[in-house]
C-alpha positions in Angstrom: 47.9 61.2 -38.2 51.4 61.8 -36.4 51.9 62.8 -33.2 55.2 64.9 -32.8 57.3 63.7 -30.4 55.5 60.3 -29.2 57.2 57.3 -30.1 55.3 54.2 -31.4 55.7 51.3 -29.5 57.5 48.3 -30.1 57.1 44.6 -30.6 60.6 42.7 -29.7 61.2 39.9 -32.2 61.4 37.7 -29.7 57.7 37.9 -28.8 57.2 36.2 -31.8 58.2 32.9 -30.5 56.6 33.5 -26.7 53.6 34.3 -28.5 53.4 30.5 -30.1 54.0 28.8 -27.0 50.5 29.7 -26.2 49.7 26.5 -28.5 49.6 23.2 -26.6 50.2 20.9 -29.7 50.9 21.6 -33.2 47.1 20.7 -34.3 45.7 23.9 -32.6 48.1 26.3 -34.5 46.7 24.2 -37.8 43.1 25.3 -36.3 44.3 29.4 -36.1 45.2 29.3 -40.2 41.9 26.7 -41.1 39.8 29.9 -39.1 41.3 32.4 -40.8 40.0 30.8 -44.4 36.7 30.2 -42.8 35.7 33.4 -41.5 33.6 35.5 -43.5 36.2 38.4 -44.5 37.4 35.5 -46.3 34.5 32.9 -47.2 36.8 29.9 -48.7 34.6 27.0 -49.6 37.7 24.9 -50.2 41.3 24.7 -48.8 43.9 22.6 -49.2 47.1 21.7 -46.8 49.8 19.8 -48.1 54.2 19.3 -47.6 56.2 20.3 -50.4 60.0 21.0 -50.7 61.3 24.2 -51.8 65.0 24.4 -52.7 65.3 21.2 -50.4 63.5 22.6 -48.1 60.0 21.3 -46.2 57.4 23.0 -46.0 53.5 22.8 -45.0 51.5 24.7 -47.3 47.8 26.3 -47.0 45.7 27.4 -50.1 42.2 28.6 -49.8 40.1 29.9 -52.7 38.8 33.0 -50.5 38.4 36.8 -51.3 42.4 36.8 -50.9 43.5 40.2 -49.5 45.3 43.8 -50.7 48.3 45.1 -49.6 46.6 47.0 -46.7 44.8 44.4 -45.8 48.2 42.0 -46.0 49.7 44.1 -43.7 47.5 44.1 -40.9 47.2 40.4 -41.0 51.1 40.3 -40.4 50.7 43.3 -37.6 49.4 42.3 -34.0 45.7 43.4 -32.9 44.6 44.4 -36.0 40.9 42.3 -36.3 38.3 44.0 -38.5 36.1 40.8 -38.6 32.3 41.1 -38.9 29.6 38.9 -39.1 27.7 38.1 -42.4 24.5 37.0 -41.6 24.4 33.9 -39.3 27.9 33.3 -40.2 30.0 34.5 -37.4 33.9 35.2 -37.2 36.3 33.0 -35.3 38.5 35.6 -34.5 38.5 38.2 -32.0 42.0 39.0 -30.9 44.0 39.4 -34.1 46.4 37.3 -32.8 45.6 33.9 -35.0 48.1 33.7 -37.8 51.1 35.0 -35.8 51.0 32.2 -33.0 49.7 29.4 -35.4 52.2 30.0 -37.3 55.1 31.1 -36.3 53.9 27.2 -33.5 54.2 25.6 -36.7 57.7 27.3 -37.9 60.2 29.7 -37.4 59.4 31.6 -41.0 56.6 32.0 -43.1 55.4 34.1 -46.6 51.8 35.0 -47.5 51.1 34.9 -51.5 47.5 36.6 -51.8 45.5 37.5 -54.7 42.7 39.7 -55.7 41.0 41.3 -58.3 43.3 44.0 -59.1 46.4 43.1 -56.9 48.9 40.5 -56.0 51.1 40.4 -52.5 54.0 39.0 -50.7 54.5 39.3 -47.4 56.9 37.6 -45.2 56.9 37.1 -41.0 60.8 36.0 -40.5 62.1 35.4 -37.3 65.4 33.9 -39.3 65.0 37.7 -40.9 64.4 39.0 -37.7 67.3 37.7 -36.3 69.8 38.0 -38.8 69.5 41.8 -39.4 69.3 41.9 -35.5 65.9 44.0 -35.5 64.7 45.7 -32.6 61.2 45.5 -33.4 59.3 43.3 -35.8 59.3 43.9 -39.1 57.2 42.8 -42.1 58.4 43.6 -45.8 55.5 43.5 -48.0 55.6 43.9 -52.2 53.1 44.0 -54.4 52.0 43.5 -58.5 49.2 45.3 -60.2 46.9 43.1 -62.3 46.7 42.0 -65.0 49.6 43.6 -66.1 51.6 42.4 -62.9 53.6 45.7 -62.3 54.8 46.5 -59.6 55.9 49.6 -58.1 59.8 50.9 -58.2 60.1 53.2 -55.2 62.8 52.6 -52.7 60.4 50.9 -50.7 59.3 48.6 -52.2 62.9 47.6 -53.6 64.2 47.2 -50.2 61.5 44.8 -49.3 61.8 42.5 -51.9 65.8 42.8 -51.7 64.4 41.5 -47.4 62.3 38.6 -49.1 64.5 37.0 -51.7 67.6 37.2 -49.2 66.0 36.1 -45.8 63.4 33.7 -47.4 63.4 30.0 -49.1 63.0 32.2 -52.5 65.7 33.5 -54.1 64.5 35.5 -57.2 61.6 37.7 -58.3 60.4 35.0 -60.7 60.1 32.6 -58.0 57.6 34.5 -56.7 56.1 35.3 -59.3 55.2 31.5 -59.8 53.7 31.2 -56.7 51.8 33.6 -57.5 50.1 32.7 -61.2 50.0 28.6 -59.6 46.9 31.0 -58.1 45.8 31.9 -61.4 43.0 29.7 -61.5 41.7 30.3 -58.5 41.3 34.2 -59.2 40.9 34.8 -55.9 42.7 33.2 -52.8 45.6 33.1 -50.1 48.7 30.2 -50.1 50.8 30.6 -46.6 54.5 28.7 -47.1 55.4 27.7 -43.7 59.0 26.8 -43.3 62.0 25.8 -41.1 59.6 23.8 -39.7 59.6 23.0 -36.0 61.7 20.4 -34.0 61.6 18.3 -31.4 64.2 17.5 -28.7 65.8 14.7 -30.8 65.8 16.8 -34.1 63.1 15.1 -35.6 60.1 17.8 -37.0 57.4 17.7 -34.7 54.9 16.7 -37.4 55.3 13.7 -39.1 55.3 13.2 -42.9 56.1 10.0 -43.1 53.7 7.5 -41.1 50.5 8.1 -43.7 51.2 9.7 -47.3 47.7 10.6 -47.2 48.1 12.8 -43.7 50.0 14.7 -41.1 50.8 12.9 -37.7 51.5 14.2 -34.5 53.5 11.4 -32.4 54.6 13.9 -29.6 51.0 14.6 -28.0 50.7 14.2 -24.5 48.5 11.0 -23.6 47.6 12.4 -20.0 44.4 13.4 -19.6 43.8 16.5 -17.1 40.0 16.5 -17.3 39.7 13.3 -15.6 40.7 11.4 -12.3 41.4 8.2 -11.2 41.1 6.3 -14.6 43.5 4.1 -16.2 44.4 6.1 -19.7 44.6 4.3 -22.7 47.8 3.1 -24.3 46.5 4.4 -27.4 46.4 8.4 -27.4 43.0 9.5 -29.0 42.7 10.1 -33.2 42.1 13.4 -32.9 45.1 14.3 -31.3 47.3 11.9 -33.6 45.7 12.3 -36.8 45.4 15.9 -38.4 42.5 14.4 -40.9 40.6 13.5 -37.7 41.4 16.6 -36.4 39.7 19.0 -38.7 37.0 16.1 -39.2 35.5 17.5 -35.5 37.1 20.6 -35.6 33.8 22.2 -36.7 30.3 21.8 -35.7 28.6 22.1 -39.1 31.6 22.6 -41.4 30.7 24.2 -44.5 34.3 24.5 -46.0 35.9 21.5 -47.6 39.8 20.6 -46.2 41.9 18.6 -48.6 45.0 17.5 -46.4 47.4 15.8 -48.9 45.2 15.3 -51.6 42.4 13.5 -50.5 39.6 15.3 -48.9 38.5 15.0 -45.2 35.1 13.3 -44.3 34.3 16.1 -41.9 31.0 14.8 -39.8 27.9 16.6 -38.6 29.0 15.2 -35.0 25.2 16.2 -33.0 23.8 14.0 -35.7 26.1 11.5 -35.9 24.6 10.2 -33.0 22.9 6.9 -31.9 19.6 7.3 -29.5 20.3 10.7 -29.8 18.0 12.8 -27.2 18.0 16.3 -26.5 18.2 18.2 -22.9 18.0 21.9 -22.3 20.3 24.1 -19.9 18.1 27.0 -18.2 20.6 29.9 -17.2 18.5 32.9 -15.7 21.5 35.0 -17.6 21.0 33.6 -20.9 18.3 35.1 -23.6 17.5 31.9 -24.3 17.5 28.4 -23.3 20.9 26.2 -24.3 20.3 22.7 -26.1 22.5 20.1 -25.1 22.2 16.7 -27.7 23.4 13.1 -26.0 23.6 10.1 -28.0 26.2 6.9 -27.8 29.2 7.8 -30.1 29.6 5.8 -33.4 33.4 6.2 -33.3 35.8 3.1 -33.9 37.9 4.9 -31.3 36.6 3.8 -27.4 38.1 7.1 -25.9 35.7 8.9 -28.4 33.4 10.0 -25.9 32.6 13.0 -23.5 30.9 16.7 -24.3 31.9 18.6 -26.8 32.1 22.1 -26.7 32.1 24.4 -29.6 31.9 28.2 -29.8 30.5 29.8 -32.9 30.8 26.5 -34.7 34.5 25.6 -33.9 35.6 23.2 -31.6 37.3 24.7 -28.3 36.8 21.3 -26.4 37.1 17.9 -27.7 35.7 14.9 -25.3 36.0 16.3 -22.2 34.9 14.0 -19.3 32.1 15.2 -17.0 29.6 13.4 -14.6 30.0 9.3 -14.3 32.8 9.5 -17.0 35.2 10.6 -14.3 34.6 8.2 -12.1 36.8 5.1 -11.9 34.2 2.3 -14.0 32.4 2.2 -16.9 29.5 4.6 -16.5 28.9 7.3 -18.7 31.8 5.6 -21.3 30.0 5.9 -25.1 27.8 8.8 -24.4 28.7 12.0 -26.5 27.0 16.0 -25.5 27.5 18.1 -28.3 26.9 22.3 -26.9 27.5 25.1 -28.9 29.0 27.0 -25.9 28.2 30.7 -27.4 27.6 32.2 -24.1 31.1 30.9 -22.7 34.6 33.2 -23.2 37.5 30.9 -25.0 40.9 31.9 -24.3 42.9 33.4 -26.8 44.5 29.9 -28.3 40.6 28.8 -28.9 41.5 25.6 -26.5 39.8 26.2 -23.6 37.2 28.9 -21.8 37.9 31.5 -19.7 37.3 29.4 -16.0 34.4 32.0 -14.6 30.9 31.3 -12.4 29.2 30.7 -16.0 31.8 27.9 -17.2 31.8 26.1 -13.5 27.9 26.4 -13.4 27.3 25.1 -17.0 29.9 22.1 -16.3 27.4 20.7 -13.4 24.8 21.1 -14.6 26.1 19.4 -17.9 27.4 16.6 -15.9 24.1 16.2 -14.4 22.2 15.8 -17.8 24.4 13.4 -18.6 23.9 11.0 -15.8 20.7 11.5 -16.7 20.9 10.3 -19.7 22.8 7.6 -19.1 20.4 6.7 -16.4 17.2 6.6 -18.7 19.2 4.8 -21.5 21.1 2.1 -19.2 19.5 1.8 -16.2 21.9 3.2 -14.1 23.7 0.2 -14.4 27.4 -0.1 -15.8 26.0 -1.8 -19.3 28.2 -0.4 -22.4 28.1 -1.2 -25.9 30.3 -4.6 -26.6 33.6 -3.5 -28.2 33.2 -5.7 -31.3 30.0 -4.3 -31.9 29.5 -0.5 -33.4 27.1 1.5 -33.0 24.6 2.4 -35.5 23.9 6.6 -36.1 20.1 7.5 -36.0 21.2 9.1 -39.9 23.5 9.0 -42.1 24.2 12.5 -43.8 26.6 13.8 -46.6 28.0 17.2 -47.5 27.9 17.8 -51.2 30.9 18.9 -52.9 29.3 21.5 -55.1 27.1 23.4 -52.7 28.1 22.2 -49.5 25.0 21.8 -48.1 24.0 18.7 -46.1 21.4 15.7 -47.0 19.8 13.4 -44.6 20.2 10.0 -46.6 17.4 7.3 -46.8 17.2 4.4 -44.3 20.2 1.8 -45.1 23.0 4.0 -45.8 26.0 4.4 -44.1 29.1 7.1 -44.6 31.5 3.7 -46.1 28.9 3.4 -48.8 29.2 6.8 -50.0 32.0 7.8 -52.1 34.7 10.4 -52.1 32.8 12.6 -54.2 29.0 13.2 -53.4 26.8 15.6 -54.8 22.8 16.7 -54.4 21.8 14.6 -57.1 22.9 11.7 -56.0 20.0 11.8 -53.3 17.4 9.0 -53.2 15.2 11.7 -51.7 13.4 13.6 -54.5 12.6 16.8 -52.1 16.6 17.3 -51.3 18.1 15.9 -53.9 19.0 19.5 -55.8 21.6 22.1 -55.2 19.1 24.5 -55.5 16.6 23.7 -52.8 18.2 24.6 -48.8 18.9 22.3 -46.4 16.1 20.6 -44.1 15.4 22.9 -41.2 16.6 22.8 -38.1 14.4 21.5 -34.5 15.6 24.2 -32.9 12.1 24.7 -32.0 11.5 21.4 -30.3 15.4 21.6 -28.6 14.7 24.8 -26.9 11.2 23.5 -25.9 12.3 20.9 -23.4 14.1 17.6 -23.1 12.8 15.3 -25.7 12.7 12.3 -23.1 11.2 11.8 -19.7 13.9 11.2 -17.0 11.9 8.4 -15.0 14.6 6.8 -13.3 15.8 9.9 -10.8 12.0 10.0 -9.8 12.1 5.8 -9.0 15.5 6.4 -7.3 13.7 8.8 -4.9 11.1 6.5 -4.6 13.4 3.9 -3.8 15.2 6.1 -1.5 12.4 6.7 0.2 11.4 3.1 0.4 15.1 2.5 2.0 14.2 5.5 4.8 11.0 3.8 5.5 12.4 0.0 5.7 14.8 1.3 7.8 12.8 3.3 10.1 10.7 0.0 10.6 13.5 -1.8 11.6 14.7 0.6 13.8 11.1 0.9 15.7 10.9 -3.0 15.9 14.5 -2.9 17.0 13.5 -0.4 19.8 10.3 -2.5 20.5 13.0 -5.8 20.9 15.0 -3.5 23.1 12.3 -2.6 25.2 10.7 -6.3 25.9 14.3 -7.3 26.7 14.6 -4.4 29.2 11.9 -4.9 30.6 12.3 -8.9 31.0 15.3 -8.3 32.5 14.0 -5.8 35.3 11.6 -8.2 35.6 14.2 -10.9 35.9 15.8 -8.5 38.4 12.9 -8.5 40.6 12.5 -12.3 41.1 16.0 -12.2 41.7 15.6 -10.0 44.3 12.8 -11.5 45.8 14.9 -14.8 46.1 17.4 -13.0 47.7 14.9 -11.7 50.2 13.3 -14.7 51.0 16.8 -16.5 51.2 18.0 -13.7 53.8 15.0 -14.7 55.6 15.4 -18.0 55.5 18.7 -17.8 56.6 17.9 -15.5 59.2 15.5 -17.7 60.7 17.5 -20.9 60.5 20.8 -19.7 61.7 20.7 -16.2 62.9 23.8 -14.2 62.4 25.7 -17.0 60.4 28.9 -15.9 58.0 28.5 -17.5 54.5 32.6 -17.9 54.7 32.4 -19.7 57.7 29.5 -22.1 56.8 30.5 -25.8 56.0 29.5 -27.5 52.8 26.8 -29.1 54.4 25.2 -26.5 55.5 25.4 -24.6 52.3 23.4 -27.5 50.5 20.7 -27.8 53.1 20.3 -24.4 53.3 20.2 -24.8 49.2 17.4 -27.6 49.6 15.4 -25.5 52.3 15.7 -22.5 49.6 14.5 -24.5 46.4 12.0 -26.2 48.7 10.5 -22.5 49.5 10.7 -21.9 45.6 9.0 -25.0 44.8 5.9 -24.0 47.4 6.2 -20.3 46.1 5.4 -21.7 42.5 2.7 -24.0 43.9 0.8 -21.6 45.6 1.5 -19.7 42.0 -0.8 -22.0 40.1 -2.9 -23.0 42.6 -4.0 -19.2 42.1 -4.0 -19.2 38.7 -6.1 -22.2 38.6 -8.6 -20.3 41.0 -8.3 -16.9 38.4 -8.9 -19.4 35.5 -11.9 -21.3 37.0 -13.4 -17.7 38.1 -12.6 -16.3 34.5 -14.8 -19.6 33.1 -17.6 -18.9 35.3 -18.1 -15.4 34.4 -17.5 -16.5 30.6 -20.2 -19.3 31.1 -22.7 -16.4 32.9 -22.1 -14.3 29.8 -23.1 -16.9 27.7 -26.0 -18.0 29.1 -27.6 -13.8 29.2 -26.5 -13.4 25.8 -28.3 -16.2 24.8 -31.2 -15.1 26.6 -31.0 -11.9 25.2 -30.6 -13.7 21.3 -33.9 -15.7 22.3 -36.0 -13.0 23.8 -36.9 -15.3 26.9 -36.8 -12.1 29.1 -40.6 -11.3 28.8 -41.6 -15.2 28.9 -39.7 -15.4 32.3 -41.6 -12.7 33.7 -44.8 -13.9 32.6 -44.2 -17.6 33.8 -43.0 -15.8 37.2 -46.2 -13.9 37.6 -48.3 -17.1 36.6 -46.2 -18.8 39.5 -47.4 -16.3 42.1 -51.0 -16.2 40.6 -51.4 -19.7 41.3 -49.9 -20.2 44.7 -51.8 -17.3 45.5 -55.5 -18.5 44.4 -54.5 -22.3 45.1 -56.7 -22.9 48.2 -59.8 -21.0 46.0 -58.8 -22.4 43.0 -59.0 -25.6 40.6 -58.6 -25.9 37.1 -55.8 -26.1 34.5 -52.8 -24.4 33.3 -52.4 -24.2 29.3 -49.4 -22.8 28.1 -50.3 -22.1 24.1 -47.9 -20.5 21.2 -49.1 -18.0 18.7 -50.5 -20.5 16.6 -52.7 -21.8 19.6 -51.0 -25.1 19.7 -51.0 -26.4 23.3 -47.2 -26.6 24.6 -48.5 -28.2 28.1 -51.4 -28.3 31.0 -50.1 -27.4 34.4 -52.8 -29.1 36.7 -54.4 -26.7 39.7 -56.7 -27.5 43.1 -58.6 -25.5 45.0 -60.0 -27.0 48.4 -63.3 -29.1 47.2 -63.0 -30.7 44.6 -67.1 -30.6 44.7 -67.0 -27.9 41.7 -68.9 -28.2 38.4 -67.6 -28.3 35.2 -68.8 -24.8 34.4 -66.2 -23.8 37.5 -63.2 -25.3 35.6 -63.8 -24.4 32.4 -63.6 -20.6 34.1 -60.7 -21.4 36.2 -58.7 -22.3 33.1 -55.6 -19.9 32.9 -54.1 -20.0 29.6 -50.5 -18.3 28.9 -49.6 -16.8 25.7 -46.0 -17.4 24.9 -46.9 -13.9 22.1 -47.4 -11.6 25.3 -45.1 -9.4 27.0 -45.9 -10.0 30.5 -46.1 -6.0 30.8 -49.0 -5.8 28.8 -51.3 -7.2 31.6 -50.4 -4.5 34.0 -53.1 -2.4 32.8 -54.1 0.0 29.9 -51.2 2.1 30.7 -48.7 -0.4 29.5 -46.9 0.3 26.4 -47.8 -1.9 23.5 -44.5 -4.0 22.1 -44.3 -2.9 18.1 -42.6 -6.3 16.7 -43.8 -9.7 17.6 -40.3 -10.6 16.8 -38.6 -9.4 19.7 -40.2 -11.7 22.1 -41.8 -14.4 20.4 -39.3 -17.3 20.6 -37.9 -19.2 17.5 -41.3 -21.5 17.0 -39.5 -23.8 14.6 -37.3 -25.0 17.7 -40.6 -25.7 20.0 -41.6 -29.5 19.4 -45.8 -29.5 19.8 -47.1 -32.9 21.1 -49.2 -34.9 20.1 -53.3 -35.0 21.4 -52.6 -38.5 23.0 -49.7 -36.6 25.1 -52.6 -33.8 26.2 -54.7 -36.7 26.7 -52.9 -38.9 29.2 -51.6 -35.4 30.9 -55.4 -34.5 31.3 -56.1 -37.6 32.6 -52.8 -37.9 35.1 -54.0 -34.4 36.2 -57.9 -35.6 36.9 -56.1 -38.7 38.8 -54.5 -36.3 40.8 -57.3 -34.4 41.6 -59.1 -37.4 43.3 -56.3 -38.1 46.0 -58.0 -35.8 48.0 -56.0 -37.4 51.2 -52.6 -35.2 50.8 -52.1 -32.0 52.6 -51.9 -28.6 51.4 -48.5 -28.2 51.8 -47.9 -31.5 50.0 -50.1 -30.6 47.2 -48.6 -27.1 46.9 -44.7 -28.9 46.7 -46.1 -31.2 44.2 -47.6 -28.5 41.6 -44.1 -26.5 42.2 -42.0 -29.9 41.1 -44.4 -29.9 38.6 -43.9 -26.3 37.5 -39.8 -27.1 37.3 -40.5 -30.0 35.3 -42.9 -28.2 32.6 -40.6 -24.8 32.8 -37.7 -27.7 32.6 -39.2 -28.7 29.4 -40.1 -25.6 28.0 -36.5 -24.5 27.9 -35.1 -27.7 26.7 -37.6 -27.6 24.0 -36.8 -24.1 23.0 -33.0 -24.7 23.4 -32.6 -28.2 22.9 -28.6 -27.8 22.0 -27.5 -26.5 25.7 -27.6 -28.5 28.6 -29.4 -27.2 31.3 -28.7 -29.5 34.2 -31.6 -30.9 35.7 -35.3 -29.7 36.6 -34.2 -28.8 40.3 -31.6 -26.2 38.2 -34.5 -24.6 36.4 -35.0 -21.8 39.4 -31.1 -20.6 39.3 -31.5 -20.5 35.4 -35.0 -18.3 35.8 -33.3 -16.2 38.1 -30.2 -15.1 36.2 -32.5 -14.4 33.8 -34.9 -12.1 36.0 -31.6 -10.7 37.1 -30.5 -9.5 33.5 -34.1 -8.4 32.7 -34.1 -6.0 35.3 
């Protein structure tokens, strides 16, 4: 549809080249052209990139075996903006801006011309900037001619004429039939694009900026830049990284499950399935509250030969945007983190328009730490924290091995035992040891997408013991710092201490000195005087510490005695001689009580009604018969609380246990004993010639002796002083009963 009187714009020629500057090195203007085969519009399973020379001419050459493209078609590729991508089922388009072929190219060269072929037609188009500049265009211009098929006709209008008069004056091809040739070298593919890239680029020293030369069997770039913007503070390799150098190494990585062959110079490229290419591969799971979905992230050690062959790898709808970049412990200036890969397909991230980087936003900066994080912590679980790397000599082994085969391109997890040297260039299905994957028929083995998105697939132990130690560390350390304090304070407070003697000393040597020599000036004091008044002071301090321990001697003797006291009633109390006490006491004031009516004997019996002693009594005759003293004799129970002969009232005492005494310490004697103490007491009852008084005297020695004797009998271990003692024993005793 026109538009009468508004002008179309324009697109200087010299945005051609500002447009490939865009491209940091040569091998990401490769990347545009390998996209545009891959995406679906174009499905090529198979494309090959090789240098040839035209009319002494180099030039780099792509052919893919796509769906090629008519002349519409051919001329929107060659036009700016024009992308009517879709995706095909899970395959999904590269490119977005409609920007790819111009800047790849036109990175790689000055000039370029696109053969295609289709079913029915057969195009050349060329995108000049030699053209460009010779005819001194205002705008960029494309001529485009096509050929019918099969009859290869093409069309005679003035059009068309004038284009291919542009092509075969401006271009490396100088007749009809010369493009004609490109064109049915196509044949057998039926379908397909070739791009002839030419006037190739230079470098400052004139040299092209790829290199043919180095490797017949691939394309070199020498003028890469070694420095590494994505790290800090680490000493960068002499040796720039393979994927930067090599082109074949390049588009080995360059996709995350490739599913198009690349044949660079004849020999085909051993692309790999990098996330399982892994060894001690683990999986980890970013959680974004924006995202429909959780994000896998795989880690494993890489099984490069090259040692800078390690970081994250970030892919967007399975091509690689970046290569090894260096997050978490990898930036830091040692060896953590060095070995361990991260494979992401970054879907939910923007890439800039040369597909080498993302678009820097909150989502990018979030993803990157928390990406670095899950790293460390993978490292962490899988070394211990520690800086522990593989030894150089020694590769690392993948968890698989896989191959792509050449016929289907699908790929097969290989048995146990096989590695990617022992395969050989060409593999196919049926060349599988594994009889449920070993056809071209039968799909690949599914994907655990279900197990990545439900969680890592390791436990992270060793952040949860380095908060455990942490907190260990805060605890020690506390401790310290309370035993430190506790130091602090004892040594404060012997100092004040200190202090106070000091001046106490002072005081008594001011009073001293005052009473000595009132008013004296220390200045005017002679030596003398100074060391007598020194004696007289450490004389004073000498007395002072004397009467010091004299006191504590006092407070230590005092301190035994009330120990000693406390003994004694808590082994009364552990005996139960309370009640026995009592009783002996009121047996005590029975007899002197009833001695002047009285005569007879005192038996003092255990439970068992053995005879412990025979306390001897007197009344005043001795003229009594034997019925008298058989009535008069007392007999105490050692059994008997002595409250029980108050009266009826008295409470009865429940267990025999709590006052009998230990019966196996209580030695009985023998008859003859009771004998000669019976007759001792009858001898004693016939000296008739002793006072009262002296009689009474005589029974209490007695008493002391028996009650003497009872005690030592019942605690033979203890040393209880003599009879005399035995009253200010009984009476401590009375004193803790009541």
């Amino acid at each position: 549809m026109a538009y009468r009187g508004v002008q179309t714009s324009k697109v200087s020629p010299a945005y051609l080249h500002g447009n490939s500057t865009s491209h940091t090195f040569a091998f990401s203007a490769v990347a545009e052209l390998l996209d545009n085969a891959y995406d679906p519009d174009v499905n090529a399973s198979e494309i090959w990139i090789d240098k040839r020379s035209i009319n002494n001419t180099i030039c780099l050459t792509f052919v893919d075996n796509g769906y090629g493209m008519d002349p519409n078609k051919l001329h929107k590729m060659l036009s700016f903006g024009y992308c009517e991508k879709e995706a095909v089922g899970s395959h999904q388009p590269i490119g977005h801006y409609g920007n790819g072929f111009k800047s790849g190219s036109m990175k790689l060269g000055n000039d370029a011309l696109v053969f295609t072929r289709q079913e029915h037609y057969m195009s050349v188009g060329m995108l000049s900037q030699t053209y460009l500049k010779n005819i001194k265009a205002e705008t960029v211009l494309v001529p485009i001619v096509s050929w019918s098929l099969p009859d290869k006709m093409r069309s005679n209008t003035g059009d068309v004429k004038s284009n291919l008069q542009s092509i075969l004056q401006h271009s490396i091809l100088k007749t009809e039939k010369d493009l004609l040739n490109e064109l049915d070298s196509m044949e057998k593919l039926k379908t397909g694009t070739k791009i002839i890239i030419y006037n190739l680029a230079r470098i400052g020293n004139g040299n092209l900026e790829l290199d043919f030369d180095s490797d017949p069997l691939d394309i070199r770039n020498p003028d890469t830049h070694v420095k590494d913007y994505s790290t800090i503070n680490r000493i960068q390799a002499e040796s720039k990284p393979r994927y930067k150098v090599s082109l074949r190494d390049y588009c080995s990585i360059l996709y995350l499950k490739p599913k198009m062959k690349i044949v660079i110079r004849g020999k085909k490229v051993k692309t790999k399935l990098i996330q399982k290419s892994l060894s001690q591969t683990e999986i980890d799971t970013y959680r974004p509250t924006w995202a429909e979905r959780p994000i896998p992230i795989r880690f494993g050690f890489t099984s490069s030969k090259n040692s800078d062959d390690y970081g994250i790898m970030m892919y967007h709808k399975n091509r690689l945007i970046r290569a090894y970049e260096k997050i978490g412990y990898q930036k830091q200036p040692n060896e953590l983190g060095i070995g361990v890969v991260g494979v992401v397909d970054s879907y939910f991230l923007t890439p800039i328009h040369n597909k080498q980087d993302f678009q820097r936003d909150d989502k990018y900066s979030a993803f990157m730490t928390n990406a670095a994080q899950k790293l460390n912590d993978y490292w962490n679980e899988k070394r211990g924290g520690n800086e522990k790397t593989v030894p150089q000599n020694k590769q690392t082994v993948p968890d698989w091995t896989w191959a792509q085969c050449d016929n289907c391109l699908r790929w097969r997890r290989l048995t146990t035992g096989m590695t990617s040297e022992d395969l050989p260039d060409k593999w196919f299905c049926h060349m599988n040891a594994d009889a449920q994957f070993n056809r071209c028929a039968i799909p690949e083995e599914p994907e655990d997408e279900d197990e990545a998105l439900s969680g890592a697939t390791y436990k992270k132990t060793f952040k949860k013991q380095q908060q455990e130690k942490k907190i260990k560390i805060k605890f020690m350390a506390a401790e310290q710092n309370r035993t430190r304090e506790m130091l602090l304070a004892a040594k404060e407070k012997e100092l004040a201490r200190k202090e106070q003697e000091m001046k106490k000393k002072t005081a008594v040597g001011e009073v001293s000195s005052t009473a000595g020599s009132p008013s004296v000036n220390p200045n005017s004091m002679t030596p003398v005087q100074i060391r007598r008044m020194k004696k007289d002071l450490d004389k004073l301090m000498k007395e002072k510490q004397n009467k010091e321990k004299e006191i504590s001697e006092l407070k230590r003797q005092k301190t035994m005695s009330e120990r000693i006291c406390r003994e004694y009633q808590k082994k009364a109390r552990h005996l139960n001689l309370d009640n026995l006490i009592s009783s002996v006491n009121k047996q005590i004031e029975e007899d002197t009580r009833d001695v002047t009516s009285t005569s007879g004997t005192i038996q003092i019996k255990t439970e068992e009604g053995d005879i412990v002693d025979i306390i001897p009594v007197e009344g005043p005759s001795t003229s009594g018969t034997n019925n008298s003293n058989k009535n008069n004799n007392k007999v105490v129970d050692l059994t008997i609380d002595s409250d029980e002969e108050d009266g009826p009232s008295a409470p009865k005492i429940s267990r025999l246990e709590d006052i009998k005494p230990d019966i196996s310490k209580i030695k009985i004697e023998p008859k003859q004993e009771q004998s000669k103490a019976v007759n001792n007491t009858q001898h004693q009852n016939t000296q008739t010639d002793n006072t009262e008084e002296t009689k009474t005297r005589q029974r209490l020695n007695n008493l002391q002796v028996n009650v003497h004797k009872l005690l030592k009998m019942i605690v033979p271990d203890e040393d209880l002083g003599k009879p005399e003692n035995v009253e200010d024993i009984v009476t401590a005793m009375i004193l803790h009963n009541s």
